[in-house]
C-alpha positions as CSV (number, residue, x, y, z in Angstrom):
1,X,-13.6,-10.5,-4.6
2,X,-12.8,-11.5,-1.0
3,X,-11.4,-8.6,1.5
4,X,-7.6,-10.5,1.2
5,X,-7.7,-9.5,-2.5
6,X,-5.7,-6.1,-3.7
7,X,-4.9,-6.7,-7.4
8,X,-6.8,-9.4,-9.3
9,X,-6.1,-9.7,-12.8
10,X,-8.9,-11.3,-15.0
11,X,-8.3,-12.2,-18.4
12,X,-6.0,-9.3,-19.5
13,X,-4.4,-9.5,-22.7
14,X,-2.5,-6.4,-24.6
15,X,-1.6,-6.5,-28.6
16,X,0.3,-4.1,-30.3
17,X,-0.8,-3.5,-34.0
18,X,1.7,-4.8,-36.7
19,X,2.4,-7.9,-34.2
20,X,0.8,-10.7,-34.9
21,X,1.1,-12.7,-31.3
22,X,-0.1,-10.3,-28.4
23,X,2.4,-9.4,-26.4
24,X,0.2,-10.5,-23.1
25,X,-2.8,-12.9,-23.7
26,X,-5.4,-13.7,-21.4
27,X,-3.5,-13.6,-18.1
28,X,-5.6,-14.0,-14.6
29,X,-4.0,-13.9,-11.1
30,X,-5.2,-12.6,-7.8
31,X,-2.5,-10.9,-5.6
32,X,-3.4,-10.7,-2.0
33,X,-2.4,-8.1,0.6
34,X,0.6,-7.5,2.0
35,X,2.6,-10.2,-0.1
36,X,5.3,-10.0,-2.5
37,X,4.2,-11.9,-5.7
38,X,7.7,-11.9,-8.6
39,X,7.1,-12.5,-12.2
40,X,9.8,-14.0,-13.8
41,X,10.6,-15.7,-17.1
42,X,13.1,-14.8,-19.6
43,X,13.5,-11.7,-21.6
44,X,10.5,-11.0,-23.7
45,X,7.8,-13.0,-22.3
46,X,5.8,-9.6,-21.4
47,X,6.2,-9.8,-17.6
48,X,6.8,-5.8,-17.6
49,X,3.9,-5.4,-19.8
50,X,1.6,-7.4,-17.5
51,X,2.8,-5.2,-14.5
52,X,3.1,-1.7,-16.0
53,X,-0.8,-2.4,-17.2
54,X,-1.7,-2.6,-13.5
55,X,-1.0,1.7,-13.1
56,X,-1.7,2.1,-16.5
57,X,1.6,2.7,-18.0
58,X,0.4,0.7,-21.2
59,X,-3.1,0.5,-21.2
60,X,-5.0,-2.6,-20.8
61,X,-6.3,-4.2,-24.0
62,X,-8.9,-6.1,-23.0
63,X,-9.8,-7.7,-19.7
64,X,-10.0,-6.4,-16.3
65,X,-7.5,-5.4,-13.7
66,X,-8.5,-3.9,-10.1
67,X,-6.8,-2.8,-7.3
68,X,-8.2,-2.6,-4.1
69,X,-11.5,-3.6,-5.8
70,X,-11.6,-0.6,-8.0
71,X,-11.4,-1.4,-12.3
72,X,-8.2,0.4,-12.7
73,X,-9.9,1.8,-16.3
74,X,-13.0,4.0,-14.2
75,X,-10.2,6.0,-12.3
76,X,-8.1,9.2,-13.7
77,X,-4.7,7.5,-14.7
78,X,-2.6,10.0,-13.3
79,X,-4.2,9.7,-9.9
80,X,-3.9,5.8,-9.8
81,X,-0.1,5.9,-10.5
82,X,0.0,8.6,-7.7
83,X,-1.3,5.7,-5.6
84,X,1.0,3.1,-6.2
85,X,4.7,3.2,-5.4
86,X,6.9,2.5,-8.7
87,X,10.4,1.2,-8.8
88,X,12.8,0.9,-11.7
89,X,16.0,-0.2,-12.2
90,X,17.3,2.9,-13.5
91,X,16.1,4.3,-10.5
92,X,14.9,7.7,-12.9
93,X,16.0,10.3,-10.3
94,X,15.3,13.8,-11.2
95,X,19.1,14.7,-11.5
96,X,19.2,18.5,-11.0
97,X,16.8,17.9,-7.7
98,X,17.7,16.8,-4.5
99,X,17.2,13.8,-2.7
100,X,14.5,15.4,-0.1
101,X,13.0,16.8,-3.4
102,X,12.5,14.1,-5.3
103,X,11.2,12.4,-2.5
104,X,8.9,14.5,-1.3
105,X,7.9,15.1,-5.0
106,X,4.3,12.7,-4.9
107,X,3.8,13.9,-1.7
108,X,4.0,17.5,-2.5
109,X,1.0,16.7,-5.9
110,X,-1.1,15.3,-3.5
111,X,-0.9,18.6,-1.4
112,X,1.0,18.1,1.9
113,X,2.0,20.8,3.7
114,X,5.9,21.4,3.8
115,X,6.3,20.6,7.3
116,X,4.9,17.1,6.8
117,X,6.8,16.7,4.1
118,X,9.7,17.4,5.5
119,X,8.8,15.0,8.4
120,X,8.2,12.2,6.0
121,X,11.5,12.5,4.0
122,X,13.4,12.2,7.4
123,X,10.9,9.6,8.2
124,X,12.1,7.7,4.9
125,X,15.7,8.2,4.8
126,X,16.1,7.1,8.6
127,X,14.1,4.1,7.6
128,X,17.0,3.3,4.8
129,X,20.0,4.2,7.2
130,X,20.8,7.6,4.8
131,X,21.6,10.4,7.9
132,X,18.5,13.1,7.1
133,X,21.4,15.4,8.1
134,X,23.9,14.1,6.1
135,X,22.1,13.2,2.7
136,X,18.7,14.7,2.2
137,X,20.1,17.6,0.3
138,X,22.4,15.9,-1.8
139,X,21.8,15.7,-5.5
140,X,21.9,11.8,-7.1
141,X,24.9,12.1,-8.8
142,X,26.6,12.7,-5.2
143,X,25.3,9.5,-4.3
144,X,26.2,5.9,-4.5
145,X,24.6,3.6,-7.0
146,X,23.1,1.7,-3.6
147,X,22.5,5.0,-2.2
148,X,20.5,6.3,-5.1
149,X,18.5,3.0,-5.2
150,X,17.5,3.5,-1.3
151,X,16.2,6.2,-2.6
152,X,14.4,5.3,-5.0
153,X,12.8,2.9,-3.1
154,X,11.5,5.6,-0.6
155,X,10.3,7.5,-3.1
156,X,8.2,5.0,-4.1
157,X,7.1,4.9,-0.3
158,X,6.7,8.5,0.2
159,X,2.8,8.9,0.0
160,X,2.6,5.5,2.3
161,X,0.9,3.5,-1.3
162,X,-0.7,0.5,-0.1
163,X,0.3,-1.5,-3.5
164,X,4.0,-0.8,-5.3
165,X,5.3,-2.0,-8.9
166,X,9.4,-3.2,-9.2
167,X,10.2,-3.9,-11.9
168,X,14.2,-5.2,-11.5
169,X,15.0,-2.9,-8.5
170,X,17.8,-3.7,-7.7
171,X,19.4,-5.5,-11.4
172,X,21.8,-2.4,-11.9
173,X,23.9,-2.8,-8.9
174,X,26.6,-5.1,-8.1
175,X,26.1,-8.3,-6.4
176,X,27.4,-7.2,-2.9
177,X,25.1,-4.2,-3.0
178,X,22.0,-6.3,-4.5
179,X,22.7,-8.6,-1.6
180,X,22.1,-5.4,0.9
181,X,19.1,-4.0,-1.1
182,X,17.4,-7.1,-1.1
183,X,17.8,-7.9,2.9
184,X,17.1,-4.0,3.4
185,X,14.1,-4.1,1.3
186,X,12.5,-7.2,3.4
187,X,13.3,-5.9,6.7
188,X,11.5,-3.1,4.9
189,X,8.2,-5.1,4.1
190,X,8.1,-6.8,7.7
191,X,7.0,-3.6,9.0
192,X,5.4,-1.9,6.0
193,X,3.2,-4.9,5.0
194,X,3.3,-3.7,1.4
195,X,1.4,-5.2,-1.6
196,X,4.2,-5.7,-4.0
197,X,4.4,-6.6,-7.8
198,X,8.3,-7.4,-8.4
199,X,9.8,-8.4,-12.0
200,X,13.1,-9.8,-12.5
201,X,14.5,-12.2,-14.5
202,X,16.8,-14.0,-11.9
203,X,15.3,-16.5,-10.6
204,X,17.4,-16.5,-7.0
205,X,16.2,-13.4,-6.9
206,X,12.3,-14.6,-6.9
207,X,13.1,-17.1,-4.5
208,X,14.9,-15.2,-1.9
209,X,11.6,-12.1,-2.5
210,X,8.7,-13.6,-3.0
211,X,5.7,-15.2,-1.3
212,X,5.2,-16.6,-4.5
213,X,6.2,-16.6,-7.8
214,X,4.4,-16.8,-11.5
215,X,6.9,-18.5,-13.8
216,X,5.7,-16.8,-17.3
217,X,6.5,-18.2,-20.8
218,X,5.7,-16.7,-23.9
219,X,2.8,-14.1,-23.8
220,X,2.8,-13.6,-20.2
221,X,1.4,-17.3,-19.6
222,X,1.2,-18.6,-16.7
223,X,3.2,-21.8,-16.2
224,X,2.9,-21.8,-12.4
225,X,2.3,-19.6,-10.0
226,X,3.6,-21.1,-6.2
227,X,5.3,-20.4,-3.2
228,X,9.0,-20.5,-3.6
229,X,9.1,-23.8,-1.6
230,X,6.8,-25.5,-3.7
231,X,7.7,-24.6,-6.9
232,X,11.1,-26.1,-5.9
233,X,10.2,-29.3,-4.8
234,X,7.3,-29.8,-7.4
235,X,8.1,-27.6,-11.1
236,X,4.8,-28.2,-12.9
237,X,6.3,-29.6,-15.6
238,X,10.0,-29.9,-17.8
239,X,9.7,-26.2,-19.0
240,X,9.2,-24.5,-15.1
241,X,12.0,-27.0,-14.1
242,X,14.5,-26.1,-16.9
243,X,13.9,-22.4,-16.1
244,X,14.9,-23.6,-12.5
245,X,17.7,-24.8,-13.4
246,X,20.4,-27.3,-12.3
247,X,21.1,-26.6,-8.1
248,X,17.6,-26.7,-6.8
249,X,18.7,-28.0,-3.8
250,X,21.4,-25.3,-3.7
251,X,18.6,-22.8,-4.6
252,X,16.7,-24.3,-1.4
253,X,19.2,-22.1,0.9
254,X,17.7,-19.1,-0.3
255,X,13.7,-20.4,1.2
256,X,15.8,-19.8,5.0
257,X,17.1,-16.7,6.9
258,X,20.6,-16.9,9.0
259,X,18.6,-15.8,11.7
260,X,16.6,-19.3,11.2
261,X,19.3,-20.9,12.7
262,X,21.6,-21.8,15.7
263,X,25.2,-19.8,15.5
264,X,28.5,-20.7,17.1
265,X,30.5,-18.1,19.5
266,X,33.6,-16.5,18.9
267,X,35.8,-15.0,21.7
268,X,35.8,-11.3,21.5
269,X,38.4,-9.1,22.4
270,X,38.9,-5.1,22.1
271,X,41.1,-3.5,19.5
272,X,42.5,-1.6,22.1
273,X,44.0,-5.1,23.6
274,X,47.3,-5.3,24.1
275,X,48.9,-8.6,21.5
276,X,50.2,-10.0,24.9
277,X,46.5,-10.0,26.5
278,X,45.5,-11.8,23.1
279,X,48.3,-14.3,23.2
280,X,47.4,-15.4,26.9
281,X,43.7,-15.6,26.0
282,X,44.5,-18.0,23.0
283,X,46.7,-20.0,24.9
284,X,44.3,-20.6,27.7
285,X,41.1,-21.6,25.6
286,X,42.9,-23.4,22.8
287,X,40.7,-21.0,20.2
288,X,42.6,-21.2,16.8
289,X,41.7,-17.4,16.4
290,X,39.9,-14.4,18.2
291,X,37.8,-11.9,16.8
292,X,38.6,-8.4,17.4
293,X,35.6,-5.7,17.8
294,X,35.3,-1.9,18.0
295,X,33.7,0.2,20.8
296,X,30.5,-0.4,19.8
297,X,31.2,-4.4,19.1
298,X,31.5,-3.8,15.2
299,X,33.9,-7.2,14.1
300,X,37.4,-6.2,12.5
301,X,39.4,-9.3,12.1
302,X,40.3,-12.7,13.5
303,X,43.7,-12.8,15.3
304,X,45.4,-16.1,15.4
305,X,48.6,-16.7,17.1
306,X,50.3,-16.5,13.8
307,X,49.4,-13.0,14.0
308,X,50.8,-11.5,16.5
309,X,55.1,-11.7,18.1
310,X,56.0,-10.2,21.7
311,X,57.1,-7.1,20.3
312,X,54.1,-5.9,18.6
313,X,52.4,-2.4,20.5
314,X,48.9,-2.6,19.4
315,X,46.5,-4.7,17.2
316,X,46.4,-2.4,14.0
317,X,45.8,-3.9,10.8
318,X,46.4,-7.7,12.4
319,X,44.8,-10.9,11.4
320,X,42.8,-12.0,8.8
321,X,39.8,-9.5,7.3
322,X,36.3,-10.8,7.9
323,X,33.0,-11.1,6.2
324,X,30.0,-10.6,7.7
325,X,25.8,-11.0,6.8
326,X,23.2,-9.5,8.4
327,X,20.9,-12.2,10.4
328,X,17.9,-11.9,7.7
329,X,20.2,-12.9,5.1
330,X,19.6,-16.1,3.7
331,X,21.7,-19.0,4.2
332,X,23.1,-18.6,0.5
333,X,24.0,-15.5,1.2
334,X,26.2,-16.9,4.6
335,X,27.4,-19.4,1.7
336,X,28.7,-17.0,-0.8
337,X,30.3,-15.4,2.5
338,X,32.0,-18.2,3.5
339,X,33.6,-18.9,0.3
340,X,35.2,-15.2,0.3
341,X,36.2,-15.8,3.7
342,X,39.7,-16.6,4.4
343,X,38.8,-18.8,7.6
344,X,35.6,-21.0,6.1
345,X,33.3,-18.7,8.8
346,X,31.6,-15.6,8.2
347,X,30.2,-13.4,10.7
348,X,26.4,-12.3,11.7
349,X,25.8,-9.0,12.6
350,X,22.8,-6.8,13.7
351,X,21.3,-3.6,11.4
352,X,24.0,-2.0,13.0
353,X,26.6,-3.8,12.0
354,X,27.2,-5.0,15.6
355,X,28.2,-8.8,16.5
356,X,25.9,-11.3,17.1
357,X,27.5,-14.9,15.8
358,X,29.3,-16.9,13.7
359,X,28.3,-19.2,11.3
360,X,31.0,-22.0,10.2
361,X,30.8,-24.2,7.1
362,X,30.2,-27.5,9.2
363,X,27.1,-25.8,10.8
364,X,25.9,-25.1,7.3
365,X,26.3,-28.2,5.7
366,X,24.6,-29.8,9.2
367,X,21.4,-27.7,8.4
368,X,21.8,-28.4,4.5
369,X,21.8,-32.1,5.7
370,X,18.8,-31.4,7.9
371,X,16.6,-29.8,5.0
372,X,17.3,-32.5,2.5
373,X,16.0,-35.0,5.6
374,X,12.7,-33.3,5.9
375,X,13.0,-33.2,2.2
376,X,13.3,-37.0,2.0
377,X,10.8,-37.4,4.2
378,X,8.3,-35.7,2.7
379,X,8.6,-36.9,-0.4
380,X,8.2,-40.3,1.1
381,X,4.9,-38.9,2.5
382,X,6.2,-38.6,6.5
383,X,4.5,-35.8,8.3
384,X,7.6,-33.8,10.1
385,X,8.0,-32.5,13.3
386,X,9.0,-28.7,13.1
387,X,12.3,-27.9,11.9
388,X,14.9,-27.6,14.9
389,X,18.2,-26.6,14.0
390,X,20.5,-29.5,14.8
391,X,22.9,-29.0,18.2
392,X,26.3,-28.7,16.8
393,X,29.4,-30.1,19.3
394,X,32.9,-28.1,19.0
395,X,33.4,-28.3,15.4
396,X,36.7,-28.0,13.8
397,X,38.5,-24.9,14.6
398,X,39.4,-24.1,11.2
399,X,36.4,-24.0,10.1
400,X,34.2,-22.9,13.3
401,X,36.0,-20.5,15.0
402,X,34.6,-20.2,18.9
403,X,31.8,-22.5,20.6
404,X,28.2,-23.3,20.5
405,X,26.2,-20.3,21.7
């Protein structure tokens, strides 16, 4: 096994007696370090059988499975799961414990002290944006669905594991919040440089997570196992392909992050503006709207001259609401924006929330035009230069509010 290697799986297969098909049959894959490897197929193939053998939640059957070079079967089971992080989708808080508590809950088995402890579940719960202050001696019912999930995950962090299992992390929770999990999770990984095993059965979900993906069918078989790019441009055969799905090119804008591209400028103004300031500004640029911020530069609304009359006081509650994505979102995610939008636009913000750009639908469909090029090109066998997001001119204002940053 080479030094990149931190789970291989050789030949591992797992019946149950009175079933006549295994439930997993002679599966091999090697995971390397610090990448995010999704198993996906449709309900019943075994991918959560396949993962739960690697910490010994179901015991192996027969083959082999190591993690960091070590056969998972010589070491005390109870100590291995202790080493790897584990995420459900139930999350599986202790209820009548509190959130520092049931994070600190491996860490205190494994005999930390209390005042590291302590240390790490601040550590954590900064790291997910929950205030220690605020949240760490809440119980889970007092919590959000997100919220509980955040914590979840950091539970699974806790002991610093170098490998974790999720299986559907985040499938409980509604779209918009699955959306934020997901982006928090990989800003997350950038800096943790986990080893992760992730299950799910959505498929946009594998593409937007993984470094690469094993499409299972029926007994955990492997039907490909690729990066998300490839696996879209090339299924291995009819059965990978209709598990893909119609929309592969749509699926495409999930392989690359809004931050991956050029964004357009609005003009900002105050919410403490007076409407006449706003008028004048409007006038003088031609701008069909202007985006109004908070102190700290948090966007609130666009403010056309529709909006506002000469005998309006302040700004309150003018103009039309906004929708925003945080720059590692993927372009999908600016898509599914834009369509909730009321102005074709949606808004890119920083961790904090704070301003950073505006991405319009005519700079999207200029980088979707773009990707299918290089696309086209490679499939005629061109080698491309690197992709450049393409210099957009002043678009339409309806649909590009502000300039070219």
């Amino acid at each position: 096994m080479t030094d990149d290697v931190m789970i291989s799986l050789e030949n591992v297969s797992k019946s149950y007696r009175g079933q006549k098909a295994p439930a997993v049959e002679d599966v091999s894959m090697t995971i390397r370090r610090g990448e995010i490897v999704v198993l996906v197929g449709p309900s019943g193939c075994g991918k959560t059988t396949t993962m739960k053998m690697i910490n010994r939640l179901i015991e192996p059957g027969s083959g082999r499975i190591t993690v960091d070079g070590a056969d998972v079967t010589s070491l005390d089971a109870t100590e291995l799961r202790r080493r790897i992080g584990y995420v459900i989708q139930q999350v599986g808080l202790f209820p009548h414990m509190s959130v520092a508590t049931n994070v600190g809950l491996v860490p205190k088995m494994l005999g930390w002290d209390r005042r590291r402890i302590d240390a790490r579940v601040d550590e954590l719960l900064d790291l997910v944006g929950l205030e220690p202050g605020q949240f760490r001696n809440r119980l889970p019912r007092q919590l959000s669905g997100g919220q509980q999930q955040r914590v979840g995950v950091i539970r699974a962090l806790a002991a610093d594991p170098p490998v974790m299992l999720m299986d559907e992390p985040f499938g409980a929770t509604d779209p918009l919040t699955r959306d934020r999990l997901q982006n928090e999770f990989l800003r997350l990984q950038e800096k943790l440089q986990k080893t992760i095993v992730f299950v799910t059965h959505d498929f946009d979900e594998a593409i937007k997570m993984g470094t690469r993906i094993a499409v299972l069918g029926e007994q955990s078989r492997i039907l490909q196992f690729d990066t998300p790019e490839r696996l879209l441009a090339a299924p291995a055969d009819t059965t990978v392909a209709q598990f893909i799905g119609a929309g592969a090119s749509l699926k495409q804008l999930n392989l690359r992050r809004v931050e991956a591209i050029e964004y357009d400028e609005a003009q900002l103004v105050r919410s403490d503006e007076s409407p006449a300031t706003v008028l004048r500004r409007l006038d003088e640029s031609g701008d069909w709207a202007v985006l109004t911020v908070d102190g700290e530069q948090r966007p609130l609304r666009w403010v056309g001259p529709r909006d506002l009359s000469p005998d309006q006081s302040n700004l309150d509650g003018v103009g039309l609401p906004v929708t925003t994505v945080e720059a590692r979102a993927t372009l999908h995610d600016a898509l599914d924006a834009m369509l909730t939008s009321s102005c074709g636009a949606t808004v890119v913000v920083d961790d904090a929330g704070r301003y950073r750009g505006v991405v319009g639908i005519d700079r999207l469909m200029r980088v979707i035009s773009e990707m299918r090029e290089t696309e086209r090109s490679r499939d005629r066998g061109v080698t491309e230069a690197p992709y450049r997001p393409p210099v957009t001119p002043n678009l339409d204002a309806a649909t590009n509010p502000g300039g070219s940053r």
